[in-house]
Residue frames relative to the residue before (quaternion, step in Angstrom):
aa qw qx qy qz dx dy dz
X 1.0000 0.0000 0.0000 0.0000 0.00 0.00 0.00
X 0.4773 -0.7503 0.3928 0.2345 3.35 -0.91 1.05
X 0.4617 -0.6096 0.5103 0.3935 3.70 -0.50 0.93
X 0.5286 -0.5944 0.5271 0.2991 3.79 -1.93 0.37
X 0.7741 0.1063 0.0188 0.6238 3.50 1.32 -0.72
X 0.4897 -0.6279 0.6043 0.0277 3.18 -1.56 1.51
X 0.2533 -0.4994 0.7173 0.4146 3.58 -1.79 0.12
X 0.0349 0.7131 -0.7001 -0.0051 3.25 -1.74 0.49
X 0.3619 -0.8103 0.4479 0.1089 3.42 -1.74 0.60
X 0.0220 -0.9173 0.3854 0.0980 3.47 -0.01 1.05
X 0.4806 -0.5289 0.5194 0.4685 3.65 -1.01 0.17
X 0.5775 -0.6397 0.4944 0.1133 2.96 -2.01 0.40
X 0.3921 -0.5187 0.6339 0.4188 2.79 0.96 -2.07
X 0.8335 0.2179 -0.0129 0.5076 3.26 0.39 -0.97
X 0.7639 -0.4636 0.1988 0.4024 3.46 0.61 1.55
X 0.5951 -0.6844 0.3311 0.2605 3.32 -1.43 0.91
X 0.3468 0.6835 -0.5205 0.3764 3.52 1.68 0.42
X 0.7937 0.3335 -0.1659 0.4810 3.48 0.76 -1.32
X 0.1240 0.7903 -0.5808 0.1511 4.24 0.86 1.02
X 0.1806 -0.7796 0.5856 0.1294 4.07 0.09 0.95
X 0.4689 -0.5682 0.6756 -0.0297 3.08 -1.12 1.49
X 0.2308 0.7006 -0.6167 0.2749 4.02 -0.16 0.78
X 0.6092 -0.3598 0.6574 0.2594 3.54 -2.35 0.76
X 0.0103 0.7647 -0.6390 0.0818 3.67 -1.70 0.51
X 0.3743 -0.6313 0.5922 0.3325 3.47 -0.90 0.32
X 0.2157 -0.9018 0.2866 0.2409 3.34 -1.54 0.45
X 0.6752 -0.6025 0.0739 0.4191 3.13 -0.56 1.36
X 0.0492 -0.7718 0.5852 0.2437 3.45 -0.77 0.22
X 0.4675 -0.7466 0.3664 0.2996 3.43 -1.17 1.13
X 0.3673 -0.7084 0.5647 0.2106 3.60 -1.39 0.28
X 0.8370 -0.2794 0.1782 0.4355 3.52 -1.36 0.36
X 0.8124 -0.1479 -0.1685 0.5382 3.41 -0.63 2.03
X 0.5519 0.5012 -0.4889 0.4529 3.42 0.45 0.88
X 0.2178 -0.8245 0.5106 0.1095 3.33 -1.63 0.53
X 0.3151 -0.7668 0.5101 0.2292 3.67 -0.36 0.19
X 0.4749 -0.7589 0.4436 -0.0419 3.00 -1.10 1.74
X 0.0422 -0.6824 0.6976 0.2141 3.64 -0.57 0.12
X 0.2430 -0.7409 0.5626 0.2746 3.72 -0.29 1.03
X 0.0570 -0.7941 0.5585 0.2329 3.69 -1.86 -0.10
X 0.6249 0.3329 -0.1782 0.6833 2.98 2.08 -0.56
X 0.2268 0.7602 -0.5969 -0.1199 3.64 -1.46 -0.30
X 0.5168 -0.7505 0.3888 0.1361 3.59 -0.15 0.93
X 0.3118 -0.8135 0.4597 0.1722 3.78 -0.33 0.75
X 0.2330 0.8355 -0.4964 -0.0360 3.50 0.27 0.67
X 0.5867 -0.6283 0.3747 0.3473 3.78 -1.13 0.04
X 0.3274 0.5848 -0.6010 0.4355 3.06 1.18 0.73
X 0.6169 0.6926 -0.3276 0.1801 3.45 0.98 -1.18
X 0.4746 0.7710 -0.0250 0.4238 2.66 2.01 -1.75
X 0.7124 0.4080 -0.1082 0.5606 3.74 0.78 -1.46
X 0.7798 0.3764 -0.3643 0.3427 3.33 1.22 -0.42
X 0.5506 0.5756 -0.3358 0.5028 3.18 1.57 -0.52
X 0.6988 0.4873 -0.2928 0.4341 3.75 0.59 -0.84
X 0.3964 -0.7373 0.4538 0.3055 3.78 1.44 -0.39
X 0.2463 0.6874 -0.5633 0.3867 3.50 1.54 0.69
X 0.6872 0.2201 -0.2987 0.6245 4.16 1.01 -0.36
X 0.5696 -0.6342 0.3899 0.3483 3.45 -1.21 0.87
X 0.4897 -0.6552 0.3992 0.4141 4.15 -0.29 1.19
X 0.0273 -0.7687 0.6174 0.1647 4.13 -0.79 0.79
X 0.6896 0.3273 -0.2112 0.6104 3.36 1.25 0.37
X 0.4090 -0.6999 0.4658 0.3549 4.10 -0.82 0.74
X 0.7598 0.0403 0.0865 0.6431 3.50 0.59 -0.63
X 0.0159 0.6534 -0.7074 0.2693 3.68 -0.29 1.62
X 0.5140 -0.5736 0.6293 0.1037 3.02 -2.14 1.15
X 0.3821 -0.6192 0.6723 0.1367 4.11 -0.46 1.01
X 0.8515 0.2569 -0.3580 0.2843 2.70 -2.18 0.70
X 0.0439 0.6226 -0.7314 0.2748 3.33 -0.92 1.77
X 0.4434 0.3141 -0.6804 0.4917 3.51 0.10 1.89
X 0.4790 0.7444 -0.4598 0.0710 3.88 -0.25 0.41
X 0.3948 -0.7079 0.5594 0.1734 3.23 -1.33 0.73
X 0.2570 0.8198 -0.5012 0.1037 3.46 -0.47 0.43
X 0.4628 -0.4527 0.6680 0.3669 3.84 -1.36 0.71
X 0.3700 -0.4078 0.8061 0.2168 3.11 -2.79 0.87
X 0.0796 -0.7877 0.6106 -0.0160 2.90 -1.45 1.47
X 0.7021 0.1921 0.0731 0.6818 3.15 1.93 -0.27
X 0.2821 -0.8504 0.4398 -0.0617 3.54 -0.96 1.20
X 0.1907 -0.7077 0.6511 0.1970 3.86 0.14 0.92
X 0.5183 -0.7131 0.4029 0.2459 3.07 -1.81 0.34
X 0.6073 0.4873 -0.3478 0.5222 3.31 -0.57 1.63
X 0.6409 0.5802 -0.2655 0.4269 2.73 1.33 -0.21
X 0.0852 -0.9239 0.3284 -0.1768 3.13 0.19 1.44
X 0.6145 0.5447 -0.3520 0.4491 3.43 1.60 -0.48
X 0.7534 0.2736 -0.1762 0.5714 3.66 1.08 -0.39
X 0.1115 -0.8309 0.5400 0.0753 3.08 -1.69 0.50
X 0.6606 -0.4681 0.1112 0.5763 3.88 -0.48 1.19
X 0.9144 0.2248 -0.1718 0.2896 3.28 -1.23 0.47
X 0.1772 0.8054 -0.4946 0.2743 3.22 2.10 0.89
X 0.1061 -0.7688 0.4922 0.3942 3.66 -0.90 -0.34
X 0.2063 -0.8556 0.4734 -0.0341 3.45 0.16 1.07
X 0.0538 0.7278 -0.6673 -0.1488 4.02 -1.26 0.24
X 0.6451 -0.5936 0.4543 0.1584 2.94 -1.83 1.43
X 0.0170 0.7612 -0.6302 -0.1525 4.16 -0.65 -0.19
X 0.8157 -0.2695 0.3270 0.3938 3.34 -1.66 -0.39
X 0.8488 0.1826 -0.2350 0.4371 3.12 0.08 -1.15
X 0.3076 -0.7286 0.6075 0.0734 3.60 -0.44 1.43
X 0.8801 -0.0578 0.0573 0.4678 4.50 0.39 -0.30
X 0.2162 0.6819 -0.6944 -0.0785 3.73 -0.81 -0.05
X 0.8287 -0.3873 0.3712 0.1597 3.34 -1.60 0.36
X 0.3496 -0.7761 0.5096 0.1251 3.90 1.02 -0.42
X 0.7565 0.2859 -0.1799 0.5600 3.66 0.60 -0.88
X 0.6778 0.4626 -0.5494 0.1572 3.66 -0.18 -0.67
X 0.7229 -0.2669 0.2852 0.5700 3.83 -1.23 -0.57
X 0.8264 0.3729 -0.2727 0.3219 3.66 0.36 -1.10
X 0.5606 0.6005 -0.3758 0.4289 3.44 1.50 -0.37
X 0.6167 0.6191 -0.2352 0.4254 3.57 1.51 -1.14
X 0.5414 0.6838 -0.2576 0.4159 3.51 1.81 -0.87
X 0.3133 -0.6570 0.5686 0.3831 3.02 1.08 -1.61
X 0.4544 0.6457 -0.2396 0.5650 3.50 1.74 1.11
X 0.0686 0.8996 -0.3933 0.1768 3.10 1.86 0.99
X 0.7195 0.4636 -0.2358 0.4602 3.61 1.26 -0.49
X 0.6512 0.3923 -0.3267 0.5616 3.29 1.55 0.66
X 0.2439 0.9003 -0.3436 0.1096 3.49 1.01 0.45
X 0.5170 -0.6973 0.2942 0.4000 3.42 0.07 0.63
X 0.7517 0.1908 -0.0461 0.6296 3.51 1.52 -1.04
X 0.2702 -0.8450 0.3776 -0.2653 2.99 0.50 1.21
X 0.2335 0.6784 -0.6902 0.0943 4.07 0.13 -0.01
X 0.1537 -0.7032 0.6820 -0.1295 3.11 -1.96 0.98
X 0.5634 -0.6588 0.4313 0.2500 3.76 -0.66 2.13
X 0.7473 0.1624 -0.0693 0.6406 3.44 -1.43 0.64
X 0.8143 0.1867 -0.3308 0.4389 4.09 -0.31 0.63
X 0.7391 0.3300 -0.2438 0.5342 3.19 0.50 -1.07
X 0.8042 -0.0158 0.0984 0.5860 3.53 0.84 -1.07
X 0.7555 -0.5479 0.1301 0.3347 3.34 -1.31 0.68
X 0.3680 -0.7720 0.4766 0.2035 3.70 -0.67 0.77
X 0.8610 -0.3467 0.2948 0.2271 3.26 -1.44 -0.67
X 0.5402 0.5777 -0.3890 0.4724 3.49 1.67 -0.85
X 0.5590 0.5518 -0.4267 0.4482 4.02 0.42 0.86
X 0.5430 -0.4556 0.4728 0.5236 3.85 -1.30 0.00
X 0.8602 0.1680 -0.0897 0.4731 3.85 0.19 -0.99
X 0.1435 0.7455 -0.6508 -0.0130 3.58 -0.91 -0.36
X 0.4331 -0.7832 0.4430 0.0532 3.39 -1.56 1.14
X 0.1183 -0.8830 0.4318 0.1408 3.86 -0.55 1.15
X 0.1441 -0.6651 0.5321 0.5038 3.27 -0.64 -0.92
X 0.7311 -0.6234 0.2682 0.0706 2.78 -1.64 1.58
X 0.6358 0.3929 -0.4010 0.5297 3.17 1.29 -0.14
X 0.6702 0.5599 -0.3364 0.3524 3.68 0.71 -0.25
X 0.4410 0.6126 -0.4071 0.5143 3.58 1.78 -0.19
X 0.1206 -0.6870 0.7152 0.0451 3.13 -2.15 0.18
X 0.4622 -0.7964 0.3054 0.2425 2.98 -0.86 1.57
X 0.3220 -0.7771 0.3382 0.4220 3.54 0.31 0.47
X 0.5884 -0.6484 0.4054 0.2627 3.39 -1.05 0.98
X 0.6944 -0.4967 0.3788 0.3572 3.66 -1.55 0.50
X 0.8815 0.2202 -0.0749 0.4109 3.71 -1.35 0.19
X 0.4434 0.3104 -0.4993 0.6766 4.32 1.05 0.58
X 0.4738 -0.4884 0.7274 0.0888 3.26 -1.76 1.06
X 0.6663 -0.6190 0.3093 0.2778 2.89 -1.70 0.54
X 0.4061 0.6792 -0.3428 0.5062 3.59 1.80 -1.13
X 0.8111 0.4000 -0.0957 0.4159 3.78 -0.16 -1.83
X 0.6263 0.5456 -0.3653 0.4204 4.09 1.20 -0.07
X 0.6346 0.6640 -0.2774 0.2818 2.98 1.22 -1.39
X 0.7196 0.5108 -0.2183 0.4168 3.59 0.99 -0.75
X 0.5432 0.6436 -0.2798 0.4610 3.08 1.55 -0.40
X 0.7233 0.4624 -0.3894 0.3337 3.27 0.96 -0.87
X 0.7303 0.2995 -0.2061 0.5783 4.00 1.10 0.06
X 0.5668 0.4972 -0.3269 0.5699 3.47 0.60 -0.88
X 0.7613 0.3025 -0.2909 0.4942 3.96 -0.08 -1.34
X 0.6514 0.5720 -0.3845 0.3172 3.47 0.60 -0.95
X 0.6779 0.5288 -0.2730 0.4317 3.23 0.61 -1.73
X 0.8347 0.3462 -0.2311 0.3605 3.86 0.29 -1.62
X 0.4781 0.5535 -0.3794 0.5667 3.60 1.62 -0.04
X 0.6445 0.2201 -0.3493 0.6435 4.22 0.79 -0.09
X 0.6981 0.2159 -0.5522 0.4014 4.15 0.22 0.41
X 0.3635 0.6125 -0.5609 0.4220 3.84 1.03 0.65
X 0.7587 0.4817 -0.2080 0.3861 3.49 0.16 -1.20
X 0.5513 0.5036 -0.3211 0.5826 3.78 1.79 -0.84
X 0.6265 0.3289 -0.4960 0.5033 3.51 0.48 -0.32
X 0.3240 -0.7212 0.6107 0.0446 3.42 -0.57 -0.13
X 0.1187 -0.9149 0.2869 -0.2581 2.60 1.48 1.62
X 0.1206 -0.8734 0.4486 0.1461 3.84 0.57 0.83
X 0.5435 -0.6784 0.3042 0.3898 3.45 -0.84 1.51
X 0.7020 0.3670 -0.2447 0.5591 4.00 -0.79 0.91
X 0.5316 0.6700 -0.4195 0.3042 3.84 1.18 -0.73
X 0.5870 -0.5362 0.5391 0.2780 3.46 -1.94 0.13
X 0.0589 -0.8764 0.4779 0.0107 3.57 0.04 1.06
X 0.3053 -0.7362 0.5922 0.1184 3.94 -0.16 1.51
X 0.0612 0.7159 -0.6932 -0.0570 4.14 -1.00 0.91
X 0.1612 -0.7848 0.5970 0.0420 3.51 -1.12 0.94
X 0.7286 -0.0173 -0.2155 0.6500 3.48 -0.59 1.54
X 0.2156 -0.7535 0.6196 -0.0432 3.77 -1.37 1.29
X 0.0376 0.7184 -0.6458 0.2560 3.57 1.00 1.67
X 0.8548 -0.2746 0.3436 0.2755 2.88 -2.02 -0.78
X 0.4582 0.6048 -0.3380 0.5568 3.67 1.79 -0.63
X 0.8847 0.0725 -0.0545 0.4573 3.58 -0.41 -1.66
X 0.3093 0.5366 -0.7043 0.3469 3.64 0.30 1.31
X 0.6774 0.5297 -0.3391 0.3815 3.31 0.93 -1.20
X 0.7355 0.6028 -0.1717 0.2572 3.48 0.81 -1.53
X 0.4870 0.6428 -0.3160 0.4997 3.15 2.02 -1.49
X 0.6102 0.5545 -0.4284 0.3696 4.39 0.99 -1.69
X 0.7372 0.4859 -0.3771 0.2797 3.16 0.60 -1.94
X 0.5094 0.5613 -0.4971 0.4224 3.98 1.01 -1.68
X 0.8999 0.2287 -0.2659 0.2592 3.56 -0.55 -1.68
X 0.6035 0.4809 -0.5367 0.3413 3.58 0.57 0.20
X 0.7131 0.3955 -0.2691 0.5126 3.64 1.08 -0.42
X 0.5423 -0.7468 0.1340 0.3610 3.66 1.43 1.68
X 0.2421 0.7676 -0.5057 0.3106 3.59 0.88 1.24
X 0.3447 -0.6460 0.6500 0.2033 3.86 -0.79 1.12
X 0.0505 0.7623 -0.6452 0.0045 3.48 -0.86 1.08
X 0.3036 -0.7001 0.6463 0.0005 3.13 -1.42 1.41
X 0.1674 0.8142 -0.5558 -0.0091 3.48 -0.84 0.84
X 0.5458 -0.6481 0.5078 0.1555 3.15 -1.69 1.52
X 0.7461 0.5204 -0.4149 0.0158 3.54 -1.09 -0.61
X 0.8232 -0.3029 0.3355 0.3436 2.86 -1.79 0.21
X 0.8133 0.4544 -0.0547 0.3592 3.56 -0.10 -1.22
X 0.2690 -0.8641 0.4096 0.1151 3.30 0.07 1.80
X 0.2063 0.6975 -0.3677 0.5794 3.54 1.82 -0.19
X 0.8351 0.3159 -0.0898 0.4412 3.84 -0.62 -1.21
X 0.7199 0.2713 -0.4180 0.4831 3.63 0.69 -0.88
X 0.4926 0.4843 -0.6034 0.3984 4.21 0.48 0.06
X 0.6866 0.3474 -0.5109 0.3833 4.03 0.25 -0.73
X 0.6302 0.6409 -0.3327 0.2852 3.55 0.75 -0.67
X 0.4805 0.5648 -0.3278 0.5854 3.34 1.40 -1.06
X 0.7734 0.4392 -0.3729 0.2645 3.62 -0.13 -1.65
X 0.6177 0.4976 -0.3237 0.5159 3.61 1.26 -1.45
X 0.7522 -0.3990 0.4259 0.3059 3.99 -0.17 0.62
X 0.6486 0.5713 -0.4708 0.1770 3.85 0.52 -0.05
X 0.6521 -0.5450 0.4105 0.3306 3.70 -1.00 1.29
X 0.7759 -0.0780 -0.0441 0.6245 3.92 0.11 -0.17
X 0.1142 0.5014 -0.8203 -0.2504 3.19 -1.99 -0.19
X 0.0116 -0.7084 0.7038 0.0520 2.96 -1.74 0.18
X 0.6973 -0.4896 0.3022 0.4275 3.53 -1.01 -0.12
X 0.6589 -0.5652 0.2110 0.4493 3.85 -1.15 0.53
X 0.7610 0.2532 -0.3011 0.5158 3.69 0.52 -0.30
X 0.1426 0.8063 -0.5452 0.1797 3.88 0.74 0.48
X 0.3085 -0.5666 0.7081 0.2871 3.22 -1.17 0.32
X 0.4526 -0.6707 0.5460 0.2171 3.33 -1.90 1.37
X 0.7015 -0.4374 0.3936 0.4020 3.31 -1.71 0.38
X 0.7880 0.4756 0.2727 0.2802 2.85 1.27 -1.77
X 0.0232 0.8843 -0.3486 -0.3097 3.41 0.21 -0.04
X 0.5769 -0.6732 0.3416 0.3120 3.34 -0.78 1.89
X 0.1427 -0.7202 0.6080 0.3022 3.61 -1.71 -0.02
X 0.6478 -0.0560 -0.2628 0.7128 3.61 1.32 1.10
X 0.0584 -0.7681 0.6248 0.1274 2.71 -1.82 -0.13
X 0.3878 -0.7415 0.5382 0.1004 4.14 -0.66 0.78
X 0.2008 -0.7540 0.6149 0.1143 3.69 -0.25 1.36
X 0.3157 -0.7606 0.5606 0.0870 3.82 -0.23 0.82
X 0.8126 0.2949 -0.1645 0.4751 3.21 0.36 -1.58
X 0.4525 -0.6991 0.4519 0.3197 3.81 -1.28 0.93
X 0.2494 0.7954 -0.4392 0.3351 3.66 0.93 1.34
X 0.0316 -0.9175 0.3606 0.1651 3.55 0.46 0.83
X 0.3370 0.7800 -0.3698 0.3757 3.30 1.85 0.29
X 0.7937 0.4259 -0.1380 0.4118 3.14 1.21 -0.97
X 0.3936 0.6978 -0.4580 0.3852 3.27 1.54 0.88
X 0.3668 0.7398 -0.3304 0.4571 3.76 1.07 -0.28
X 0.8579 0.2542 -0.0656 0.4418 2.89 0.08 -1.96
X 0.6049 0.5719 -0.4141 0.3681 3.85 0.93 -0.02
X 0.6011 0.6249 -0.1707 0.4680 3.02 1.88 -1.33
X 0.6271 0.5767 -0.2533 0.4582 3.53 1.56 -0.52
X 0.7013 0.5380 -0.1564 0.4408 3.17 1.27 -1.41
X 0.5070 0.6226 -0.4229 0.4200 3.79 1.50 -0.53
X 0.4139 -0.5521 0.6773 0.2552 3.18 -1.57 0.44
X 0.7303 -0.3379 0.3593 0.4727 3.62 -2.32 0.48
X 0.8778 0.0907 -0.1287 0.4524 3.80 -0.75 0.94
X 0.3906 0.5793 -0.5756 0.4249 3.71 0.84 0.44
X 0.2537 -0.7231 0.6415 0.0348 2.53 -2.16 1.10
X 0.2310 -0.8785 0.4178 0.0179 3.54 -1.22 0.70
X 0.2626 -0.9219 0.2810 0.0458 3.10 0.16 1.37
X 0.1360 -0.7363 0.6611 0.0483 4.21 -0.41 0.35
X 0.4604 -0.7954 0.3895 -0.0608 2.49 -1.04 2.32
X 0.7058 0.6312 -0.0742 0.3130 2.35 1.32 -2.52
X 0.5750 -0.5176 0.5438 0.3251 4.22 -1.01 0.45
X 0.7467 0.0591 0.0954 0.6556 3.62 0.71 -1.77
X 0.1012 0.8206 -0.5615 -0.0332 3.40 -1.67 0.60
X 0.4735 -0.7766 0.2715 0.3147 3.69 -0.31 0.25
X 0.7413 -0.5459 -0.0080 0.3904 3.07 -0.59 0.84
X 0.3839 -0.7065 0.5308 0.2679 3.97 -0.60 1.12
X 0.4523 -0.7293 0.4220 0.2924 3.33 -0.75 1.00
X 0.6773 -0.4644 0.3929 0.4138 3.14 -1.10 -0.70
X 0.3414 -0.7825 0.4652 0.2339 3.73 -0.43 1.82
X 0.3578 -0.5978 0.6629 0.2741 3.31 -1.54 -0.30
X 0.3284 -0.7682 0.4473 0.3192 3.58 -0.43 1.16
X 0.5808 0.3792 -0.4945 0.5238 4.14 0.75 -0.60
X 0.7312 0.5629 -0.3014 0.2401 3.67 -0.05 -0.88
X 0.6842 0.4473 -0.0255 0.5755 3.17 1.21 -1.34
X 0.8913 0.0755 0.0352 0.4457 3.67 0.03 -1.02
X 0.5437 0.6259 -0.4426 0.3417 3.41 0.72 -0.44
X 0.7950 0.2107 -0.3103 0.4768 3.45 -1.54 0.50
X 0.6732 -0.6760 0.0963 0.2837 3.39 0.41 1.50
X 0.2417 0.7666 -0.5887 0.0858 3.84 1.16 1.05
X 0.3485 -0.7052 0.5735 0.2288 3.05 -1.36 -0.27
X 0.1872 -0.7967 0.5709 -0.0652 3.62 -1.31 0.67
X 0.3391 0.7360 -0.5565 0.1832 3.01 -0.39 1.68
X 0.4672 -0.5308 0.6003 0.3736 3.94 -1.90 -0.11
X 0.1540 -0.7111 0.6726 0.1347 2.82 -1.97 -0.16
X 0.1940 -0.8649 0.4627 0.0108 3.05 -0.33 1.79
X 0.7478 0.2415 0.0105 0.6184 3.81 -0.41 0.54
X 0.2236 -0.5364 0.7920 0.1871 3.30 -2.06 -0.70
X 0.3180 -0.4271 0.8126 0.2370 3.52 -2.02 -0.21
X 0.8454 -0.3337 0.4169 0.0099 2.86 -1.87 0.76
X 0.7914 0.0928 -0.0380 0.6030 2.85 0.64 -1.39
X 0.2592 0.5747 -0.6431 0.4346 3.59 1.27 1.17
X 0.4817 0.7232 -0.2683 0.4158 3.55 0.76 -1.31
X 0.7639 0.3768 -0.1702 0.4955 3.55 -0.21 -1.79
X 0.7269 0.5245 -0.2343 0.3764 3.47 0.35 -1.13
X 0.7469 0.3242 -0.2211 0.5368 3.45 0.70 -1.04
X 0.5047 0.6287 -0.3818 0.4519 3.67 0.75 -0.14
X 0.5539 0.5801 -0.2221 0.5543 3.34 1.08 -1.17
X 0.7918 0.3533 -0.1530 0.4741 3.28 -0.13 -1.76
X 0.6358 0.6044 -0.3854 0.2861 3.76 0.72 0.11
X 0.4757 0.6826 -0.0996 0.5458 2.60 1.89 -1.58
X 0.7518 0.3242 -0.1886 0.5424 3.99 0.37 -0.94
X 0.7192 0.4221 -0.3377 0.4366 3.88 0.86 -1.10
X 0.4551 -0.6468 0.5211 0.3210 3.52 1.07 0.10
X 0.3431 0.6840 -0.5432 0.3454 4.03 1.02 0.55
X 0.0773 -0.7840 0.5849 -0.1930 3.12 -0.74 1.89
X 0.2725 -0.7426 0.5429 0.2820 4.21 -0.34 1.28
X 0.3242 -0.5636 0.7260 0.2240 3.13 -1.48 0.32
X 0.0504 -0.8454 0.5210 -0.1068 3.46 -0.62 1.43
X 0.3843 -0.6733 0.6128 0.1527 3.54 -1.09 1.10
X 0.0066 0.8549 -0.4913 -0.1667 4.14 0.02 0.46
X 0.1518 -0.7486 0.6442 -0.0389 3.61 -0.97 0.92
X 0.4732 -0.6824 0.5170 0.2075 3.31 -1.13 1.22
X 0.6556 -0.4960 0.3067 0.4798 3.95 -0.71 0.42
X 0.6706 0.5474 -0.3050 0.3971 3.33 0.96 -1.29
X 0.7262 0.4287 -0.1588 0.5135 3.75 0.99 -0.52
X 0.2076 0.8137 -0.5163 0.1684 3.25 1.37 0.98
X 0.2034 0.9419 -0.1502 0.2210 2.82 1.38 -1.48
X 0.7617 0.1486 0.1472 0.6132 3.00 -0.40 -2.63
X 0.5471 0.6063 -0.4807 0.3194 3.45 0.23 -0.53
X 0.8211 0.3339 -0.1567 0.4355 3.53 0.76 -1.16
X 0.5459 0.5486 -0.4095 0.4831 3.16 1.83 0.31
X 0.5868 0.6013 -0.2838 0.4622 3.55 1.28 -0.47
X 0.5568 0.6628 -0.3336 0.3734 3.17 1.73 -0.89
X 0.5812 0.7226 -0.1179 0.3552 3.14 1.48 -2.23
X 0.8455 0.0560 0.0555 0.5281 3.25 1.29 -1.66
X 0.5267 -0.7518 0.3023 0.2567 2.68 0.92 2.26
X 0.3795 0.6706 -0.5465 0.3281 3.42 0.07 1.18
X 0.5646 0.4503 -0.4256 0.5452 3.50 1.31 0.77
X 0.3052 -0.7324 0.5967 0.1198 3.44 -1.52 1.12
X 0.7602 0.1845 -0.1448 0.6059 3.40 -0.69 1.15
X 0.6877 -0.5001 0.3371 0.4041 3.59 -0.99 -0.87
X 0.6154 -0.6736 0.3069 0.2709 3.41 -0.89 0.63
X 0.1347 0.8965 -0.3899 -0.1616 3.94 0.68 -0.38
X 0.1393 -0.7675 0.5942 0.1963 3.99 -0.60 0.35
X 0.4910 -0.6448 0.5853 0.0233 2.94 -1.44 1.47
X 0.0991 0.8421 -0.5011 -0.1731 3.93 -0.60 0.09
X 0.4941 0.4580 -0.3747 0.6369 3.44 2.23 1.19
């Protein structure tokens, strides 16, 4: 029997130091939604930007976290694609709108009305939390719950700024910052025969990098061995656009991962851009980014390295996040 009230975590306003731990009713779900009993929920730094107000607040006090795994425990009406006791995981993009120009494209991750887990509406740092059913994904065979959860935003997100680079098949593939995104992204590059080079800061991050197979690490502004034929700024550091934009070979292309970043200095046009690179972001996913990379995880044998935290220790988790004192990806437990 389902309990009347849940632990949950809310924002403040006033940064992710001060996330309030509080007692809730639980949600019940409306028309084509479903209600979750969460077990996993991933810590990403999107989470961060929302609690700290680095993204503009679309909600006063909103539950974080849109990496979750969670059992249907309950059915809104219409909701037809799932049935109690599916096991299902939750992502970012939580709705978009079907009709405008970019949904009609097949550009669902640029929707004008948009809504987005843990920002727009409540997320995952709770026992339960409510989706709509078409926007879930059943979670695939053989990834535990602990080791899915990151996948559903991390894998998703750094598996659509793989594809923005335009990453030729065999190419030299440049990763800035080695978080929870491009641990995953660095597996997918080198199992599908990509040289990966990785930058950062954090001597923590360059051992997982070394271990996963990548051809250099070196520190974040290093100079490459190599010259790259893309590369994927990970970290939300906008200093470190320059130096990717330097490192590209004649027609490389450089992708931005990150939601928020700080200011990108001024480029040099011979230095930076000349001889036809390219420069671009990556906002969101589609759906069937989701489906696809789920799949391809499941066969590439792409496995998170994961830091686990009980629910009650969300908290620190996202302080450890802040002060890159987490290996691999963060994950909250709520057993």
């Amino acid at each position: 029997m389902r309990p009347d009230h849940m632990r949950a975590w809310l924002t403040s306003g006033e940064g992710h130091a001060r996330l309030r731990l509080t007692e809730v009713p639980v949600p019940t779900p409306g028309p084509g939604e479903v209600l979750l009993r969460v077990s996993a929920c991933g810590v990403c730094r999107t989470d961060l930007h929302v609690a700290d107000g680095d993204l503009s607040p679309r909600k006063a006090q909103v539950v974080p976290g849109h990496e979750i795994v969670g059992r249907v425990v309950a059915l809104g009406d219409g909701a037809r694609e799932l049935q109690i006791g599916d096991r299902v995981g939750v992502a970012w993009l939580r709705s978009t709108c079907g009709s405008c120009r970019w949904c009609r494209r097949g550009a669902e991750n640029l929707c004008t009305t948009s809504r987005y887990t843990g920002w727009d509406d409540d997320g995952g740092y709770a026992d339960y939390t409510i989706a709509p059913a078409a926007y879930v994904y059943r979670a695939p065979d053989g990834i535990d719950d602990l080791h899915l959860a990151p996948l559903l935003c991390a894998g998703i997100i750094g598996y659509r700024a793989l594809k923005r680079s335009a990453l030729p098949p065999g190419g030299r593939l440049g990763i800035y910052g080695f978080g929870g995104s491009a641990h995953l992204t660095a597996q997918v590059a080198i199992a599908q025969g990509a040289e990966v080079h990785v930058f950062t800061r954090d001597a923590e991050a360059r051992s997982l990098a070394r271990s996963l197979g990548a051809a250099s690490v070196t520190g974040a502004t290093g100079d490459p061995v190599v010259p790259l034929d893309s590369a994927i700024v990970f970290a939300p550091a906008g200093e470190l656009v320059p130096h990717a934009l330097a490192a590209l070979d004649q027609r490389g292309t450089l992708a931005l991962a990150g939601i928020h970043m700080s200011e990108v200095p001024a480029l040099d046009y011979q230095r930076h851009l000349f001889h036809e690179k390219t420069l671009t972001t990556v906002t969101s996913n589609t759906r069937a980014d989701g489906e696809d990379f789920l799949h391809l995880a499941v066969r590439l044998g792409v496995e998170a390295t994961v830091t686990p935290y009980p629910l009650d220790r969300a908290r620190d988790a996202l302080c450890d996040l802040a002060d890159d004192r987490v290996r691999g990806a963060a994950v909250l437990l709520t057993d």
